[in-house]
Every structure is written in C-alpha cells, then in structure tokens.
N, C-alpha and C positions, 0 to 999 in steps of 0.2 A: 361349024357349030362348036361352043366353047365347053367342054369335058365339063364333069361334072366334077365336084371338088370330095376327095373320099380321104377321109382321114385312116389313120395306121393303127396297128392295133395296140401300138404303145400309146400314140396320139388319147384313143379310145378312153385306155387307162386312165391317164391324165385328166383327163376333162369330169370323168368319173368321179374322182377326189374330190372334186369341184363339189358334184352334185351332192356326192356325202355330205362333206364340213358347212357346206351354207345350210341346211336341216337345222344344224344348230344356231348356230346367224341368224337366222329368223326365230327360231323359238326364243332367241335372248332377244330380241325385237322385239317381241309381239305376248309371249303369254308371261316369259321371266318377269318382266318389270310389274305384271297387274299381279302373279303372285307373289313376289317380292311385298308389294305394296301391302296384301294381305297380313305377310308375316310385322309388316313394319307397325299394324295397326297393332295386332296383338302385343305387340312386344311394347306396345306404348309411345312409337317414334314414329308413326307415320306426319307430323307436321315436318320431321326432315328427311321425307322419305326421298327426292327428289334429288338433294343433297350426296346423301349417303348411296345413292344408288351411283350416282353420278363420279364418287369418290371410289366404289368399289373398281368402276372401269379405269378409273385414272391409276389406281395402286398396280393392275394388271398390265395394263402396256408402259407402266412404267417399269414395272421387274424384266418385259419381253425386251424392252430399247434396252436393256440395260447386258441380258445375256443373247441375244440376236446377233450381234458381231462376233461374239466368241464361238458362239455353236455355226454359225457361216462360214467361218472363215475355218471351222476342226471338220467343216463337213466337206470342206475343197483336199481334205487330205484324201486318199485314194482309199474307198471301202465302208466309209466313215457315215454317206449321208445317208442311206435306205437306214439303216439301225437309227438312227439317230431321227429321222421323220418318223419311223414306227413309234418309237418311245413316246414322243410329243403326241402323235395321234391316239396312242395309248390314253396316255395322264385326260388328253380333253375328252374323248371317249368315257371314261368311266367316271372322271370327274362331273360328266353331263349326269349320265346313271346316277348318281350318289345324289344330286341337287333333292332326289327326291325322299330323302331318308328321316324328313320331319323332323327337320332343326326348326331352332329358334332362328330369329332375323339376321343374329351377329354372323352363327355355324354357316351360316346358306351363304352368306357372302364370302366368307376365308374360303368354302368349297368353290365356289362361281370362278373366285377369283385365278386358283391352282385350273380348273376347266378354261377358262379364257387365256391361260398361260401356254397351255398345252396346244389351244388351239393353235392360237397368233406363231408360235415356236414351228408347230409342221406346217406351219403358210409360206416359211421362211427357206424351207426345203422344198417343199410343194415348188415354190416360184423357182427356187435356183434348178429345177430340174429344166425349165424351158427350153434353154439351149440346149438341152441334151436330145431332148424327144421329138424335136422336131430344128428344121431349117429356118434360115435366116428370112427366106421371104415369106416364108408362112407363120412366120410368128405372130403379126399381129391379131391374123383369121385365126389362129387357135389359142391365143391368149383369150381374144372376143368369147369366142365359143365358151370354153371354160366358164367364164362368167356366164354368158348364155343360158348353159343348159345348166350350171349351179342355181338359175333364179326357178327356173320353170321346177326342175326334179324338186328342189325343196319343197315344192308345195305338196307332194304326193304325201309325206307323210305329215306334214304339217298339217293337214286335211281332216286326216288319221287323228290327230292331238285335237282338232279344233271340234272335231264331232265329240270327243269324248268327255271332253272338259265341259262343252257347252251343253251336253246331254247327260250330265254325270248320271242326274237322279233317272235317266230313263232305263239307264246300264245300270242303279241300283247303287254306286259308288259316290262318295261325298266329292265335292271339288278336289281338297288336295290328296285321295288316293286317285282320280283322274287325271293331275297332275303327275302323279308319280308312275303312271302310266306313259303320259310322254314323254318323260324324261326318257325310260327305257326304251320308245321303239326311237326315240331321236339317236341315243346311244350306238343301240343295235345295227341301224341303218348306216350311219358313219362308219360303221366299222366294217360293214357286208361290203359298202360302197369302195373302202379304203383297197380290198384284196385283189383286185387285177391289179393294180398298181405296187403293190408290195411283191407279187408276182413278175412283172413285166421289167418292171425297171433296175436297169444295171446301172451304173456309173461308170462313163465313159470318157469324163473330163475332169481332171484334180493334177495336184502336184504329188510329185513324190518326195518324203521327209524322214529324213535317217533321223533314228532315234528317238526321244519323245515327242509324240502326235500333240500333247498337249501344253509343250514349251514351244513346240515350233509355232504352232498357232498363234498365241500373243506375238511373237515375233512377225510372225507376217502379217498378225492385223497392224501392227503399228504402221510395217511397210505401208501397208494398204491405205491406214491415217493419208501417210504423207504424198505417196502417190496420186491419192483424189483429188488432193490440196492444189499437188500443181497442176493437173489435166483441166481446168478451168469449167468447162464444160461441164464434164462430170459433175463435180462440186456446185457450181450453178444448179443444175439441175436438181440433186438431192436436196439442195437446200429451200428450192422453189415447191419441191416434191411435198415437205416438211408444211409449208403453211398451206398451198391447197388440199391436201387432202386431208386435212385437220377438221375443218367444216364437213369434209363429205362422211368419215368415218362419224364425226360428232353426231350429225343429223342421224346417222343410220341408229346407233346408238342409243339415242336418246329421244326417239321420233314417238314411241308408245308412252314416254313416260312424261314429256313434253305434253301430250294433248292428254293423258291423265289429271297431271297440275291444272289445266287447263277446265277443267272439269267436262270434256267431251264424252261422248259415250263410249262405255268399254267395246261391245259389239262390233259398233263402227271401227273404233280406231281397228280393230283387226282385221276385218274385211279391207277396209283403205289399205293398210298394208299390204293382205297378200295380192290386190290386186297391182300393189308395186313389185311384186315378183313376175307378175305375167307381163305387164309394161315391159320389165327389163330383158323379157327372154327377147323376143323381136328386136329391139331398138340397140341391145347388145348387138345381135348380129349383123344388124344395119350399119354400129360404126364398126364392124371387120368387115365388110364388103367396102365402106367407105375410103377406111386407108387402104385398100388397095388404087384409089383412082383418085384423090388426095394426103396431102401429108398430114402424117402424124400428129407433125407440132400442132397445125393448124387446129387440127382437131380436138385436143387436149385446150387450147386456148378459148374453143367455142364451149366447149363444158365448163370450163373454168367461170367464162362468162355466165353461162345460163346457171349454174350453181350460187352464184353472186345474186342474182334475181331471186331463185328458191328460197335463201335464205333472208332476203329483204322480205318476199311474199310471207314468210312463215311469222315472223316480228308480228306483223298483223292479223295474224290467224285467229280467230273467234269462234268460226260456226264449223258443225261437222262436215257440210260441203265444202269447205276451203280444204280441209286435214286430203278430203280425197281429192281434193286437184293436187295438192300440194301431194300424194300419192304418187299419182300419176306422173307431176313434173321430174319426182326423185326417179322414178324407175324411167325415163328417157335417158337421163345421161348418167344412172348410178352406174351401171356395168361401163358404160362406155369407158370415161376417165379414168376407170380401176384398172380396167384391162390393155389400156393403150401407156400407161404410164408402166407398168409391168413391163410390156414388150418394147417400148422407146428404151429403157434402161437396157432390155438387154442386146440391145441393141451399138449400145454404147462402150460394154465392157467387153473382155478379153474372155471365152467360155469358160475355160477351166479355173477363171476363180470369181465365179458368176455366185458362189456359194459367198463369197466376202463382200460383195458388190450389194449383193439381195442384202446381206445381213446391213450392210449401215443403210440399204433403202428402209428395212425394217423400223434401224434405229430412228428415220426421219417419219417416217408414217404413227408406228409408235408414240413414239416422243412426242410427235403434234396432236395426236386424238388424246393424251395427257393434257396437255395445256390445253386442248380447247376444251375437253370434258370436266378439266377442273376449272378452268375461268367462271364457266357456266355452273360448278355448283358455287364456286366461292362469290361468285355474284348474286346470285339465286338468296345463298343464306343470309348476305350481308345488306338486299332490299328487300327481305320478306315482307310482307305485307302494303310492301309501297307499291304508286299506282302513277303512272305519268300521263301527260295527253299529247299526244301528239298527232297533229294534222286534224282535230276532231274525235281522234281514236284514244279510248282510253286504255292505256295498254299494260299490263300486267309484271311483275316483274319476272319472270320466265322468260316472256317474251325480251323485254331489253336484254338479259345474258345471249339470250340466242343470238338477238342484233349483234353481236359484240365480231362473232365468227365472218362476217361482210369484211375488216379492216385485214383479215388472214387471209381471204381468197383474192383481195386487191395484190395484198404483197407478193401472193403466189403468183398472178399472172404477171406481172414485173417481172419478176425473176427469171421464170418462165424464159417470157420472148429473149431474154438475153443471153440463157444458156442455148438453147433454139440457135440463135444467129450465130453462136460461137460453135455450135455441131456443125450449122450449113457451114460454116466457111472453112474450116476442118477438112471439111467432105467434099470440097470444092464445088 
C-alpha cells in the first residue's frame, strides 16, 4: 500500500505564504478593478478606465523586472533573504491596508502600485526558498500544492470581503467604508498567514562574499547575465517562460475588468471568479500528482495549449455564461502552469543561487505581464469605440486587444519544446 504523502513543518510554512499573498490576488481580481472603476467615475475618467487600470499593472511589474534581479541575486548572499522577503511582504501588506484610506483615483493607483511592488518582490523570495524547504523529487507536489491551497485558503477571507461589500447597507456601512473593511482583513490575514514562515525558515543555500554585499551582487548578477546566455537551455527556457506566461498573468489580471468593459454583470463576474479559485484548488493538485507519472515539459506544453484556446474562447466572450465557463477553463490549468514552470526552473539551476535564477524568471514573468497588459491597454485606447465582425460576431474592441495575447502563447510553446529538447539531451 503506497504511504501517504505528509508534508514538513517547514513545507507547511511555505504553502501557507501561499494561502496569505493570493487573498490579495484575488481581491485585485475581483473587487479592486469594480472599485477602482468607482473611483475612476468620480474623478471624471471612467471612459479610460480600462486603460488606466491596465497601465497601473504595467508601471508595477515593470519597476519589479527591473529591481527582481538585484534583490535575487543580494538575497543569494548568506542572511540576506528572510529580512529581505519580510520587508517586501511588509510594503504589499500595508500597502493593501492603506488602498482603503479614500483617495482620489490618481492616490489609489500610485498606493496599488507601491502594494503590487511589495507583492511581486516577496514572490521572488517566496519562490527562491523552494530549493531550500524541500527536495528535488518533491518539488513539483509541493510547488502544485502551494498553488493548490493558495486558491481554496484565499476564498476564506475573500468570502469575509464579498459579504460585506455586497451587504454593506445590511451592516449599516456605505460601499467604500465596506471596502476599506476589506482592504484591512486582506492585509491582516497575509500578514497572520506570512508568521510560520518568518519563523520556520533559515537559509541554508547562498554564497559567501567578502566585503560589500551590495557591489558583489551587481557583480555576480552580470556573472549570472552571461552564464544563462551560454547554458542554452536555461535561456531558452526563460525566454519561452517570458511570452507564455504573459497571456496567463494578463488574463488573471485583467479578467474582472475585461468583462466590466464588457458590460457583464458585476455580481456575476465575482462569483465566476471565485469559483475559478475552487476549480484551481483540485486541478492544482491533479497536475502535482500528474508530474509525478508524466513529464513536466509535457505538461507545461498541454497548458500552454489549452491556455491558447482560453484566450481564442474569451475574444468571443459576450454573455455572462461564457465569462463562467471561461471561469472555470482559467482555474483547470491556472495553478497548474504556474507551479510546474516554478519547479521545472528550479529544477534546472544550481540551489544556492536559485535567488539569481528566480530573480531574472521574475524579470521574464514581469516583463511579459508589462507588454501584454500594456498591448492591451494601448490597443484598447487607440480602437475605442471601434467594432469589427468577425465570423458573424461582432466583436468589441476589448475583445481584439485580448485576441492579440494568442500570437505570445504560440511563440511561447516554440520556445518551450526547444529549451525541453535541449534539458532532455543534457540529462541524457
């Protein structure tokens, strides 16, 4: 009879992180964009609401690609990366709290943005702990999991936010003091969630560097440049990394604010989502039991593909039963991809400078949800009001910028098989 599979109490920790930071992942999914939109009316901009929301994400993982390599590769120095994850969890932690302090439209995005900084920053730590807290054969089952139980735990308090908001007047409070209600138990809860792991985990794998921690770091990211460049694989890999998960982050991003434009119902669009959180918890763990009794690439390649469909399927999106199939299709392979492309990477690097490795994956995840989140507004703004027909469908121009994210997921699975074929033959 096959044992039963028991995770560690560091494992525990880890996974935990998880279920804290996605609390906030969903609330910038699901309630941020509709009160964003609120604030964008008052303020007089809501015709570039769609835009400007779309612009706020692009300016935030463009400052994370940009400091993600430096702070990866200062976190591989010995000591350097629990303080350094704390901080970041910090910043997106209170900068969640703070969304709620009744700014104006401009205020609530410069905070969103410094909040999304913080986040995307301790993800970059978060990730590079993998190698550490657990083994090589178990990485991909507890990368899965991490995702896993980050989809299901976020619902608990997102639950919590969803009763309050939509029951403001029954609790006596107007929408946006409701709002600023969930801002603080989303905060609260990432931070309760964050303390086994602030606790638990030591650093076990770094270099040691005489003298300044913060000259030798440029110095070894460049190493790091050049070493990627020639390991072929690698490089392949991040750079395939870069255009699929550009459409997956995009869609996640911009899925409430998307069928907003759209003019669907608010209601709906929130329920469809969270029940893309309970989709994900299962089908999460189904691809970590999967890579154990297939490979990896393979797997990542099947997401890739069905992700290529998702977003063809969404081009055509019209009625609020489409939004919740299209629900449903994102939470089959959302966790999946996320968490096998994680653990394939770490799979590939050397542990102890898994903090420089994770940083330029950062820079190519990043970077890509930039260009695709700006494509999509700069396309957005520049056919407002225009209308195309295609196949009989008359399609919106929302919709064509999203079509646009199909020609990124192509290039990505190219890429893909080719860094793939150059690991197997590596690995004999």
């Amino acid at each position: 009879m096959k044992s039963r599979f028991k995770l560690t109490a560091l494992e525990r920790s880890w996974i935990l992180y998880d279920i804290g930071n996605s609390a906030f992942i969903l609330l910038v999914a699901t309630l941020v964009p509709i009160y964003f939109e609120s604030l964008a009316k008052a303020g007089g901009v809501q015709e570039h609401y769609l835009s400007y929301w779309s612009f706020a994400g692009s300016v935030s993982t463009l400052i994370v690609a940009i400091v993600a390599p430096i702070c990866g590769t200062l976190a591989d120095q010995n000591g350097f990366k629990k303080p350094l994850f704390l901080g970041c969890m910090l910043l997106g932690a209170v900068g969640c709290a703070a969304l709620g302090g009744g700014w104006g439209w401009l205020a609530f995005l410069l905070i969103f943005v410094a909040a999304k900084v913080g986040f995307s920053s301790s993800i970059v730590f978060y990730d590079s702990m993998l190698t550490e807290i657990t083994t090589p054969d178990r990485m991909d089952k507890i990368s899965s999991m991490g995702y896993a139980y980050g989809y299901i735990g976020s619902v608990i308090p997102f639950l919590a936010c969803l009763v309050i908001v939509l029951f403001s007047g029954s609790f006596g409070m107007t929408q946006g003091t409701a709002m600023v209600v969930a801002f603080l138990i989303t905060a609260v809860w990432w931070i309760v969630c964050s303390l086994p792991l602030a606790k638990r985990y030591k650093q076990t794998a770094g270099v040691k560097t005489e003298g300044n921690a913060i000259g030798a770091t440029f110095k070894q990211l460049g190493r790091t440049f050049m070493e990627a460049k020639q390991h072929k694989h690698i490089f392949l890999y991040l750079v395939a990394f870069f255009f699929f998960i550009d459409g997956v982050y995009t869609i996640i991003d911009l899925a409430t604010a998307y069928g907003k434009s759209l003019g669907l119902e608010t209601t709906g669009l929130l329920l469809a989502l969270l029940l893309t959180q309970i989709v994900a918890f299962p089908c999460s763990i189904i691809f970590g039991r999967l890579s154990t009794k297939y490979d990896t690439g393979l797997l990542i390649k099947v997401s890739i593909g069905c992700y290529t469909f998702i977003t063809l399927f969404a081009v055509f999106l019209k009625f609020q039963w489409q939004f919740w199939m299209l629900a449903v299709l994102v939470g089959m392979f959302q966790g999946g991809i996320q968490a096998l492309s994680r653990s394939y990477l770490g799979k590939i690097i050397p542990a102890e400078r898994s903090g420089e490795y994770y940083g330029l994956m950062d820079i190519c995840g990043k970077g890509a949800s930039f260009v695709g989140s700006t494509l999509v507004g700069v396309v957005s703004s520049a056919t407002a009001g225009m209308t195309w027909n295609v196949f009989g469908y008359e399609l919106q121009n929302e919709s064509m910028a999203v079509g646009t994210l199909v020609v990124l997921f192509a290039i990505g699975y190219f890429l893909f098989c080719k860094a793939d074929k150059l690991n197997k033959a590596r690995n004999g």
